[in-house]
C-alpha positions in Angstrom: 0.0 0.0 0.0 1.3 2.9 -1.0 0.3 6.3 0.2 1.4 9.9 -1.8 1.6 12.9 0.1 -1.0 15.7 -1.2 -3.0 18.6 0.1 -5.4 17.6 2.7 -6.1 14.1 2.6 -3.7 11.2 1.8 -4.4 9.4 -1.7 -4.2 5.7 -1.5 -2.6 3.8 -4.2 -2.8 -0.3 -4.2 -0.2 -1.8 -6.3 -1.4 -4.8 -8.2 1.4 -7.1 -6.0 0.7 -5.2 -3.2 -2.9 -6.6 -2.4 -3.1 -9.9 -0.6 -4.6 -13.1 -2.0 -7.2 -15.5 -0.5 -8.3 -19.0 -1.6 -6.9 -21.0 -4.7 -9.1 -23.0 -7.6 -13.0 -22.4 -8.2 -12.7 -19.4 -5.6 -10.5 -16.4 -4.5 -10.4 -13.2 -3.3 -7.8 -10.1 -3.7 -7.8 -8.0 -0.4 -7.2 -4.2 -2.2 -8.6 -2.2 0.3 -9.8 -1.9 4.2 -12.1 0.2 5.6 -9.6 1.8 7.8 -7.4 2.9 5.3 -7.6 6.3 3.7 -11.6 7.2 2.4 -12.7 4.5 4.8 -13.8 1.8 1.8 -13.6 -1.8 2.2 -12.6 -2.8 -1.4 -11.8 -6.7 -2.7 -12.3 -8.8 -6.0 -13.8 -12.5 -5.7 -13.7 -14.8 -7.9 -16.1 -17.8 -8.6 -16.5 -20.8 -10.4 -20.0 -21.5 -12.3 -21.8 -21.9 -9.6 -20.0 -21.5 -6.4 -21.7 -19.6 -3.5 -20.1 -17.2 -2.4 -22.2 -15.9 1.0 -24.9 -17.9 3.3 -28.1 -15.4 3.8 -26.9 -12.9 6.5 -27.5 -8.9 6.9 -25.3 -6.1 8.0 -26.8 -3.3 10.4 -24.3 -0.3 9.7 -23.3 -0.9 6.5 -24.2 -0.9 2.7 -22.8 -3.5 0.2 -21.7 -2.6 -3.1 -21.3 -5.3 -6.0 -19.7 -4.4 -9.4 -19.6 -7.4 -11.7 -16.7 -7.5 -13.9 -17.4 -10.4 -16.1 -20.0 -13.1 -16.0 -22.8 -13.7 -13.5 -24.0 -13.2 -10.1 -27.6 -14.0 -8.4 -28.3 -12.0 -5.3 -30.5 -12.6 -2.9 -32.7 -9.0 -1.8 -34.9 -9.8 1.0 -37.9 -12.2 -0.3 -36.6 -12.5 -4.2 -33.3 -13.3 -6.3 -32.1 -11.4 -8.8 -29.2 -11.9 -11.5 -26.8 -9.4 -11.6 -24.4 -9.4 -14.8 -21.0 -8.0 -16.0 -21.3 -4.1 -15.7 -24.2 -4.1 -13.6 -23.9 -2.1 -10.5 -26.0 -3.4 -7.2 -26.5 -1.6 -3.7 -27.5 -3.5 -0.8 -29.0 -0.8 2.3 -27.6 -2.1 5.7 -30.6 -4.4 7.6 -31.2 -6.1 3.8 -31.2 -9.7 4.0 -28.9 -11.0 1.3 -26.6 -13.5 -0.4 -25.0 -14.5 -3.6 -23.5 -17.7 -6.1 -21.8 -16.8 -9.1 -24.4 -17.7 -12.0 -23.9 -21.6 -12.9 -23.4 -20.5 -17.2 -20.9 -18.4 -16.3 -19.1 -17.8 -12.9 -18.0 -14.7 -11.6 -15.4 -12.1 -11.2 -16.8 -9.1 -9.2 -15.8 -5.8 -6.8 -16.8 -5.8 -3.0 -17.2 -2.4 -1.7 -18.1 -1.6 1.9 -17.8 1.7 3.6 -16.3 2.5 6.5 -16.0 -1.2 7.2 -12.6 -3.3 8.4 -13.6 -6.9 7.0 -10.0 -8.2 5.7 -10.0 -10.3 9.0 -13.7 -12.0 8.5 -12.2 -12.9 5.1 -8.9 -14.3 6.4 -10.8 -16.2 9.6 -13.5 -17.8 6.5 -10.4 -18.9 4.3 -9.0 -20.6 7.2 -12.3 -22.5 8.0 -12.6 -23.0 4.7 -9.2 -24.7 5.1 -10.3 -27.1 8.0 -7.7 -24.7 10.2 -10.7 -22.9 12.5 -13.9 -24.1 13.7 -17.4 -22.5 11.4 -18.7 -21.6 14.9 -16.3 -18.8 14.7 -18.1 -17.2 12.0 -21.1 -16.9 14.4 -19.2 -16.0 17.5 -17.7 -13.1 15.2 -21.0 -11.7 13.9 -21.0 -8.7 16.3 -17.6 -7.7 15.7 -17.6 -7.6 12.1 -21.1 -7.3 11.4 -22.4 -9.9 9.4 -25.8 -11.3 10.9 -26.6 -15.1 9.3 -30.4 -16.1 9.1 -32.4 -18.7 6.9 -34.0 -17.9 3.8 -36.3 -20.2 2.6 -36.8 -18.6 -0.6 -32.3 -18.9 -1.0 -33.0 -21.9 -0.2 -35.1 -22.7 -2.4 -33.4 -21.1 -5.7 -30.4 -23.0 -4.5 -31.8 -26.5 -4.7 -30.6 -28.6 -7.3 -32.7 -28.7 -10.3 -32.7 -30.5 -13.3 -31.3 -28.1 -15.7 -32.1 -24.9 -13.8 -30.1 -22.2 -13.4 -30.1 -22.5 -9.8 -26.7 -23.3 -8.7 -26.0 -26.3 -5.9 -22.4 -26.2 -5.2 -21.0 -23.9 -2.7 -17.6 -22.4 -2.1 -17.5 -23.4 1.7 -18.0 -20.5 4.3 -19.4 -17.0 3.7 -16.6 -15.1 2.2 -18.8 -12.1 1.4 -18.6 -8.7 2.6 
């Protein structure tokens, strides 16, 4: 990370080798930005295979989400319906919004996480090392206060997640929430 001196406040510059890498294979995730680091903005790319999920059902209560999809496909849960989000679509998620997400199963997905004012590179680190078999998934839920990510059931995720005979509707998962 690289920060240039200026008038006021300090620019931030990320070098391409500066930004650290989660996950290998169907998934990963480049670490650009945390929310404490100048202009308080979360900011990482995920990757998924065709199909992968990439984040259980779960809410935050102080922050917005921000998806930008680079290329191919992503279906979002938003409260009570799903919707398909493709490459150069732009999605908000308001804080207290139920939500979650699997890259499109035609397609995969290669997307930008942006969070305000959020520090989340250590949820990401703690769910690549469950994902690992090195930390117990209860973590995740012991940790919900501290980085704000709230897990519930959604019967209607759920329900679009099932397997189906030649349906869109994803059924693999990429292992533990690794969203924002």
């Amino acid at each position: 990370m690289t920060e240039i001196a200026s008038h006021g406040s300090t620019p931030l510059l990320v070098r391409a080798d500066e930004a650290e890498e989660l996950g290998l294979g169907p998934a990963s995730m480049r670490l650009i930005a945390d929310g404490d680091t100048p202009g308080s903005l979360s900011v990482s790319r995920t990757r998924l295979a065709s199909g992968m999920e990439g984040a259980k059902p779960h809410y935050h209560r102080a922050a917005a989400e921000m998806f930008y999809v680079l290329d191919g496909g992503l279906h979002v849960l938003l409260g009570e319906q799903v919707v398909t989000v493709a490459a150069g679509d732009y999605l908000v998620v308001p804080a207290h919004t139920t939500h979650a997400f699997a890259a499109a199963q035609s397609t995969g997905v290669d997307l930008l996480f942006l969070m305000p004012g959020v520090v989340r590179f250590d949820y990401f680190r703690l769910a690549e090392r469950i994902a690992r078999g090195e930390a117990d998934p209860a973590e995740l839920r012991e940790s919900q206060e501290r980085f704000d990510n709230h897990f519930l059931s959604s019967a209607t995720w759920e329900e679009f997640r099932a397997p189906r005979s030649g349906a869109e509707g994803p059924s693999r998962t990429g292992g533990p929430d690794t969203s924002g």
